[in-house]
C-alpha positions in Angstrom: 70.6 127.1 91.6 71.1 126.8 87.8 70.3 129.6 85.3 69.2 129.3 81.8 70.8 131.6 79.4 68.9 131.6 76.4 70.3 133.9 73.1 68.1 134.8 70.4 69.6 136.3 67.0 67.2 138.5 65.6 66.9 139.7 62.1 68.2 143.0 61.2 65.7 145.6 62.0 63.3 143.2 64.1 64.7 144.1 67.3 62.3 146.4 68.7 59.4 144.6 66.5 60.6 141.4 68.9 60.9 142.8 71.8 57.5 144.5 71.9 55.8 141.3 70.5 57.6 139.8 73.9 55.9 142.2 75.9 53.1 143.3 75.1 51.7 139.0 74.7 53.4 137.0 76.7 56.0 138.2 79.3 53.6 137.9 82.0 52.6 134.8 81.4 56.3 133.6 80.4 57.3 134.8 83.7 54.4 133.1 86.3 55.4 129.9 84.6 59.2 130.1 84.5 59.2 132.0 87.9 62.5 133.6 88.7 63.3 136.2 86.0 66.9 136.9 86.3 67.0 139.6 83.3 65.9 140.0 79.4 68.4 142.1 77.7 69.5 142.7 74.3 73.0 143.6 72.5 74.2 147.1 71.6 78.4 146.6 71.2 79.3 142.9 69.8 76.7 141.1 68.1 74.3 143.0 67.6 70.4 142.0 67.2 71.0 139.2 70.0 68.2 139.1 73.1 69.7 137.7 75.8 67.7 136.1 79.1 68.0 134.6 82.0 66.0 132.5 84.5 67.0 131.1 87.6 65.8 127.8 88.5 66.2 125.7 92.1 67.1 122.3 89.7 67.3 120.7 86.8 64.3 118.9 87.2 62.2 122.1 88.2 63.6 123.8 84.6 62.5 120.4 83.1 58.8 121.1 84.3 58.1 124.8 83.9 59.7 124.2 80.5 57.4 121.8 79.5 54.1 123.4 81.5 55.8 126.6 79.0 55.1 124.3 75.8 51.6 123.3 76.1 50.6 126.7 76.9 48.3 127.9 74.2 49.3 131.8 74.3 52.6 130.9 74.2 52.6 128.5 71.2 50.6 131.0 69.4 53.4 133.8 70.5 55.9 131.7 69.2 54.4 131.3 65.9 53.9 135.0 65.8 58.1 135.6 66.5 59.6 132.2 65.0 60.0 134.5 61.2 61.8 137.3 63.4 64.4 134.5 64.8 67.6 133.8 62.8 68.6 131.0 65.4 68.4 131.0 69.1 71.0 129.1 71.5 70.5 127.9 74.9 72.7 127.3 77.7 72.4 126.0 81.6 75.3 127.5 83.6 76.1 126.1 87.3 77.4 128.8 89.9 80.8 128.2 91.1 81.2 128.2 95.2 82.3 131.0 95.3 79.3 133.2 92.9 77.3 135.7 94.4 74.4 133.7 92.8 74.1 130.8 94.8 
């Protein structure tokens, strides 16, 4: 298994603005496609106005294709386009579980 760890940095103030946009519009549907919803958190100590989530994927090649099923998705381009002014930058980041993780 791989997991995707995606970090948004929100503008100050747009946290909960974000969050309920999220949702309310397209969480459902961001979560049939992806599949295996690890978590969706956000920051209170550290940096602060971050979201933080994570999916869970069998391969790289399965991310590669619920990715891209994600970006042809009407609701979800029109989401994005609804959020993108609330998003300061956004990083992204594929971590591989050691033999030893309880996340296999």
């Amino acid at each position: 298994m791989i997991i995707e760890m995606r970090t948004y940095n929100i503008k100050t103030g747009s946290l909960k603005t974000f969050i309920d946009i999220y949702d309310k519009e397209i969480r459902e549907t961001h979560v049939s496609i992806l599949g295996n919803q690890i978590g969706f958190f956000y920051t209170e100590i550290g940096d602060l106005e971050q979201v933080v989530h994570l999916y869970g994927y069998d391969n790289f090649e399965e991310r590669q294709k619920r990715r891209k099923i994600l970006s042809e998705n009407q609701q979800f381009k029109d989401y994005v386009l609804k959020v993108k002014d609330l998003i300061l930058s956004q990083s992204n980041k594929l971590l591989y579980p050691t033999n030893f993780s309880k996340i296999q």
